[in-house]
N, C-alpha and C positions, 0 to 999 in steps of 0.2 A: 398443540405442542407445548408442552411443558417448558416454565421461562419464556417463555415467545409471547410480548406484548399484544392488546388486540390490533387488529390493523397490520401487523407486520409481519409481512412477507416470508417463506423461507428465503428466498434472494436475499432480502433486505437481510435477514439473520448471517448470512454464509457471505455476504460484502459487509458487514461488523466485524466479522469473527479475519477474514480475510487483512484489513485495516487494522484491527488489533496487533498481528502477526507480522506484517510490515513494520508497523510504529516502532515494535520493539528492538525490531532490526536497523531500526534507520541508519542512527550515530555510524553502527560498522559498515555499512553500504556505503555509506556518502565517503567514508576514510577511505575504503578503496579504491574509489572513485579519483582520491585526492584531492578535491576541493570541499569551499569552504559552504556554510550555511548559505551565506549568499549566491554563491555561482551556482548551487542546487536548487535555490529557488528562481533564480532569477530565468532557468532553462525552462522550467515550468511553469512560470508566468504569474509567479506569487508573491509576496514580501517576504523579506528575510525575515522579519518580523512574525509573520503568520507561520514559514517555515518551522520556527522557531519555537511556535506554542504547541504544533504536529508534534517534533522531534520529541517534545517535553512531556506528551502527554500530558498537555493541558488544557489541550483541544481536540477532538478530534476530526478527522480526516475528512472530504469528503471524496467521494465517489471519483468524480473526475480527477482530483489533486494526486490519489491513490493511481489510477490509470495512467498520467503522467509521468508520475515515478517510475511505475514497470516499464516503460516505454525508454525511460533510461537508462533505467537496470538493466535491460532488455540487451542495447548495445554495446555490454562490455562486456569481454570473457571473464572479466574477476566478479562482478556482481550477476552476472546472469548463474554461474556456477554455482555463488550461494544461493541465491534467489530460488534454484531449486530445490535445497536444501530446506527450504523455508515447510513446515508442516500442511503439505495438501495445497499448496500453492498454486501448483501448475496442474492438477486438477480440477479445482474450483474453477478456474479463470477460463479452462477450455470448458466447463459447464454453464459458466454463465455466458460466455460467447456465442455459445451452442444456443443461447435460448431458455435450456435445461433450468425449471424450478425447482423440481423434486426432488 
């Protein structure tokens, strides 16, 4: 697969690409949420600190940290409404749930 490092997964590719897509959404997610850096992490069992370098893209995400978030997002009618919105979102997630590599 063209771009696709050796070793790495399509999964692994399409939970980067997934992560990516999040990240950039964060900041608006968490505003409608109403709370702060820290009440978002601290839900998810992170440092606000660490949150912090997420939001910033200056780290990125991992796998779990990302599954936590949806799990938030998940319970609110303002953030699950976007969340769909998000490009192939709720596709990917019920593919990789599924199992589904390819």
């Amino acid at each position: 697969m063209k771009g696709q490092k050796e070793g790495e997964s399509r999964v692994d590719i399409r939970r980067k690409q997934l992560i990516a897509r999040l990240t950039y959404d964060l900041p608006v997610l968490r505003a409608r949420l109403g709370i702060s850096q820290e009440e978002l992490a601290a839900k998810i069992g992170i440092s606000r600190q660490t949150y912090n370098t997420i939001e910033t893209g200056k780290k990125e995400m991992p796998w779990t940290t990302f599954m936590a978030l949806i799990a938030v997002f998940q319970n609110n009618a303002e953030t699950l409404r976007m969340l769909k919105t998000i490009d192939g979102i709720e596709d990917e997630l019920t593919s990789i749930s599924a199992g589904k590599t390819d």
